[in-house]
C-alpha positions in Angstrom: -28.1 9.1 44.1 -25.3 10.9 42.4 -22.8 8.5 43.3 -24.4 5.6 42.6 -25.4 6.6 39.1 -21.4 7.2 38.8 -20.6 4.4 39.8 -22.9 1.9 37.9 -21.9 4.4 34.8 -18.1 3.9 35.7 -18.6 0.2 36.2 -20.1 0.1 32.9 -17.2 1.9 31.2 -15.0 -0.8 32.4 -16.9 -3.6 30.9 -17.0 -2.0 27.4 -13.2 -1.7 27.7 -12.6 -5.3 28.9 -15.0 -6.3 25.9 -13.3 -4.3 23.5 -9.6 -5.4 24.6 -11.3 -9.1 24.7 -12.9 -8.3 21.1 -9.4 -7.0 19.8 -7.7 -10.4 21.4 -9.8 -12.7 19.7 -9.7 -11.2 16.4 -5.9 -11.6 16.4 -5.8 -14.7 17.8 -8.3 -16.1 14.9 -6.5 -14.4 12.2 -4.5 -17.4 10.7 -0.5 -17.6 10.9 -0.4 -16.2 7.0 2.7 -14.2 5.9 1.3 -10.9 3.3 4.7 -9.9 1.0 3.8 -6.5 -0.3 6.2 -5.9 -3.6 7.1 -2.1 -4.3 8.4 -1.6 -7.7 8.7 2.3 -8.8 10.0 3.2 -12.5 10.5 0.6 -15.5 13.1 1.1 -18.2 13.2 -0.8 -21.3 17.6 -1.1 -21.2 19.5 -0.8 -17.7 22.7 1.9 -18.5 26.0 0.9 -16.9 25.6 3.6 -14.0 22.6 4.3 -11.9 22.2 7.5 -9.3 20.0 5.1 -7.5 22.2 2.3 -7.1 19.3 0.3 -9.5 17.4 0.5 -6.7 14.3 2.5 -8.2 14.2 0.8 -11.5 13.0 -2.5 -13.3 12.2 -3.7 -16.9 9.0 -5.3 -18.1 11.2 -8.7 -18.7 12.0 -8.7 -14.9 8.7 -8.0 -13.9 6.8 -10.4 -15.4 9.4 -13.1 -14.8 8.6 -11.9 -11.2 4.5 -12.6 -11.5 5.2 -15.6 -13.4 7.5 -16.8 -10.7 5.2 -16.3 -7.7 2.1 -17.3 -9.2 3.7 -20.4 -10.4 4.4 -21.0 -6.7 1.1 -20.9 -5.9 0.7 -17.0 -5.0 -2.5 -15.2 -5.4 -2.2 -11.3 -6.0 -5.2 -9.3 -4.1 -5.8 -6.0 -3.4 -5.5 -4.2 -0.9 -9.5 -3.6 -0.6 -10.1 -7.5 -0.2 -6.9 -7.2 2.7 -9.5 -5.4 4.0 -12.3 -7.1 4.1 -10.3 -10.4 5.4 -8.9 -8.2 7.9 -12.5 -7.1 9.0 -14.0 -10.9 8.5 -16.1 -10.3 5.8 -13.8 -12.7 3.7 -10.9 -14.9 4.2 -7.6 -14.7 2.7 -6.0 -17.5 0.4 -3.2 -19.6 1.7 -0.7 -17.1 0.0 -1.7 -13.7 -0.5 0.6 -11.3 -2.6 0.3 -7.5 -3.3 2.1 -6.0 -5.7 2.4 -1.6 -5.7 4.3 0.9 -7.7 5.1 4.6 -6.2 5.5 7.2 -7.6 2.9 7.2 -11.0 5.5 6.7 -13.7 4.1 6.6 -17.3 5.9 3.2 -17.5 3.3 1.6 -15.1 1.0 2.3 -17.7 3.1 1.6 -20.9 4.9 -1.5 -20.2 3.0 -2.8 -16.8 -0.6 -2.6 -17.1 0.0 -5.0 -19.8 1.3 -7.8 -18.2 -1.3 -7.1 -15.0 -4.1 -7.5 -17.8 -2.4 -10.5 -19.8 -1.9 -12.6 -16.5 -5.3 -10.8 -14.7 -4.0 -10.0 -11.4 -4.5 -7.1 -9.0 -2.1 -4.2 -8.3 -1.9 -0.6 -6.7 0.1 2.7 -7.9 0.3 5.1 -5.4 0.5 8.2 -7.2 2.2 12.0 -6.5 -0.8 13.8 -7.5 1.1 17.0 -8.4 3.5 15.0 -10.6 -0.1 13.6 -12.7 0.6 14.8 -16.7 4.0 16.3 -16.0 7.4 15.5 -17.0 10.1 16.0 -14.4 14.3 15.4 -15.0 13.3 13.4 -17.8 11.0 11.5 -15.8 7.0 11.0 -17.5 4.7 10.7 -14.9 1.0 9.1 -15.6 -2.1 11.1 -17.0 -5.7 11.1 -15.4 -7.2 9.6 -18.8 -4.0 6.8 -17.8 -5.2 6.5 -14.4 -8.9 6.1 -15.0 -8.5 3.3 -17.9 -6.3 1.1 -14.9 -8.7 2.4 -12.4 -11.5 0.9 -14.4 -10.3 -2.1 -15.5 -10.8 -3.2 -12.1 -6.9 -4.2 -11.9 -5.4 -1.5 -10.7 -6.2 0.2 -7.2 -5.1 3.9 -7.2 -3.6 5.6 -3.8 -2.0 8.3 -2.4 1.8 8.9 -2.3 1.2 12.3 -1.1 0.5 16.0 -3.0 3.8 16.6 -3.2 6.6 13.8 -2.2 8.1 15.5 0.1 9.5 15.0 3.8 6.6 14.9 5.9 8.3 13.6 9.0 10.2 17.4 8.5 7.1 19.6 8.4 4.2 20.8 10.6 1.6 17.8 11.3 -1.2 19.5 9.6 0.8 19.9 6.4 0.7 16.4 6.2 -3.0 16.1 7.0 -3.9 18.9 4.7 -1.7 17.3 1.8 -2.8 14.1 1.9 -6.5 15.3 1.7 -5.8 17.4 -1.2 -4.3 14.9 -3.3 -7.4 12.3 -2.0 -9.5 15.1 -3.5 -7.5 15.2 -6.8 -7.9 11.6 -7.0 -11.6 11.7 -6.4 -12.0 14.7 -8.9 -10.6 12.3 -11.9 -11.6 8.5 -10.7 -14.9 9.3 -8.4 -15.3 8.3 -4.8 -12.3 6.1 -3.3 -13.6 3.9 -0.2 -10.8 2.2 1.3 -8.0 5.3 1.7 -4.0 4.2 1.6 -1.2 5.9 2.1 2.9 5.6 1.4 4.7 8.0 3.1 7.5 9.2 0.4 10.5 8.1 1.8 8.9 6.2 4.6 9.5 9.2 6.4 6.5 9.7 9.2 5.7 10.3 12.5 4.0 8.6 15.3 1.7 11.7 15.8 1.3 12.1 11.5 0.1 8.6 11.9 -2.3 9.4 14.7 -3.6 12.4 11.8 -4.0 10.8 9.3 -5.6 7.9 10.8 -8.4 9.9 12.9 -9.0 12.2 9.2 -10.1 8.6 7.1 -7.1 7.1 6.1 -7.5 3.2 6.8 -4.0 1.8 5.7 -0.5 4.0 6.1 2.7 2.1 4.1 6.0 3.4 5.5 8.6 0.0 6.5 10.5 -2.4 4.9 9.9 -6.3 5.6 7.2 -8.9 5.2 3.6 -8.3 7.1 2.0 -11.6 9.1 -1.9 -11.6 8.9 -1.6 -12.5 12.5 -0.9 -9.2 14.3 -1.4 -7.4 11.4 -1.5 -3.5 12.0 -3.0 -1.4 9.3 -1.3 1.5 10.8 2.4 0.1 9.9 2.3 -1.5 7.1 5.4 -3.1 5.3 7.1 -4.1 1.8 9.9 -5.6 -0.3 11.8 -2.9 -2.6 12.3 -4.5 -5.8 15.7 -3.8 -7.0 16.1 -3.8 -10.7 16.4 -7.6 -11.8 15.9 -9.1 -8.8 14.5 -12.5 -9.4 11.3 -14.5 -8.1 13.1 -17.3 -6.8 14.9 -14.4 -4.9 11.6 -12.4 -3.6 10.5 -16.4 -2.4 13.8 -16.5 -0.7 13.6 -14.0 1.0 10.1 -14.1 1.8 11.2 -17.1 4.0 14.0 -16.3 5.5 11.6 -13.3 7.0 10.4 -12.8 10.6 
C-alpha cells in the first residue's frame, strides 16, 4: 500500500513539473519579439569642465537629457515603468510596440533639480535607485536627494523609487548575507519615508553580484535585480538579469536609437 501511494504521489510530482516547464514555455514563447532599452543616467551638471575623473561617463546636463526624451518619443517610444514591465511580464497587460525605461542611480540632488522637471513637462515615467545612507548628505562635493525630495517624485506618480543598496559598496566582495541584510535595510528606509513599496528592484552598485546573492535576494522579495550592460528582449526576458544603456554625458538620441539597433 506504501508503494503504491509513492508511486501515484511520485507520478504526480512529475506531472506538476512537466506542467510547470510546459507553463514556463508557453509564456515565453507568447511574449512578443519586443526589444526593452533600459537608459541609466546618474549625476547632471549644468557646464561639463575640460577633465572628468570619470571619463564623462557618470555625468549629463538637463540640455542633453531632454534632447534625449524628445528624441525617443519623437520616434515613437513610450516610457513605462518598471511596475507596468511587470504586469506585461505577468499578462495582466501588454506592452506597447516600443517600451522605454529611463533610471538614474545613485539619488543625486540633480535628479530632483534639473530632471524631475522635464519628466513632469513631457509626463513620462522614470526610476531613481537611491543609496539610502547617502539620503540628505553631501559627499566629495556630491548633494544627494532628501526624503521630503523623494516623496514629492514618489507621489507625483512619475517617479518609481528603488534600491541601489544601503551602502554602494562591493557586494560581490562580502559575505552573502551582508548583501541580504543591506538591501532589506535600505527597503525598510525607503518604506519608512514613502510607505509600502510593492514591486521591489534592485541595481547592484557597480554591477558587481553573485549567482548565489542573486539566488538571496530573489528568495527574500526582491522581484527585479539590474546588474548588465545591453538591451533586454521581452521574449526571454529574465527578471533576474536585467540589463541597460549607460548614458555617457552628451550622448545623443539618434545615437541611443542606433545603438538600440545594432543590439542582439
Amino acid at each position: 500500500m506504501k508503494i503504491k501511494s509513492f508511486i501515484i504521489f511520485f507520478i504526480i510530482m512529475i506531472f506538476l513539473f512537466i506542467g510547470t516547464i510546459t507553463l514556463k514555455t508557453h509564456k515565453k514563447n507568447t511574449r512578443p519579439d519586443v526589444k526593452i532599452p533600459i537608459l541609466l543616467y546618474h549625476d547632471f551638471v549644468k557646464t561639463v569642465l575640460e577633465k572628468d575623473p570619470d571619463q564623462f561617463q557618470y555625468i549629463n546636463t538637463p540640455e542633453s537629457f531632454e534632447e534625449n526624451i524628445r528624441t525617443l518619443l519623437d520616434d515613437g517610444y513610450t516610457f513605462i515603468s518598471f511596475q507596468e514591465l511587470n504586469d506585461a511580464y505577468n499578462e495582466h497587460t501588454k506592452l506597447p510596440g516600443k517600451p522605454f525605461l529611463l533610471t538614474m542611480d545613485d539619488g543625486y540632488y540633480s535628479n530632483y533639480e534639473y530632471i524631475f522637471p522635464i519628466i513632469k513637462k513631457y509626463d513620462i515615467k522614470a526610476s531613481i535607485f537611491v543609496v539610502t545612507d547617502y539620503i540628505g548628505e553631501t559627499i566629495d562635493h556630491k548633494k544627494y536627494l532628501s526624503w521630503n525630495n523623494c516623496k514629492e517624485m514618489y507621489d507625483s506618480g512619475n517617479v518609481e523609487i528603488f534600491s541601489h543598496s544601503k551602502r554602494h559598496v562591493f557586494y560581490n566582495r562580502l559575505p552573502v548575507r551582508t548583501l541580504r541584510d543591506d538591501v532589506k535595510k535600505s527597503y525598510q528606509e525607503i518604506e519608512k519615508h514613502l510607505g509600502k513599496i510593492d514591486l521591489k528592484v534592485f541595481a547592484y552598485p557597480y554591477g558587481a553580484n553573485t549567482k548565489t546573492g542573486r539566488w538571496v535576494l530573489k528568495r527574500n522579495g526582491i522581484e527585479m535585480q539590474v546588474f548588465d550592460l545591453g538591451v533586454n528582449n521581452f521574449q526571454d526576458f529574465n527578471k533576474q538579469y536585467i540589463k541597460r544603456i549607460n548614458i555617457p554625458c552628451e550622448m545623443t538620441g539618434k545615437e541611443i536609437i542606433e545603438e538600440i539597433k545594432n543590439s542582439n
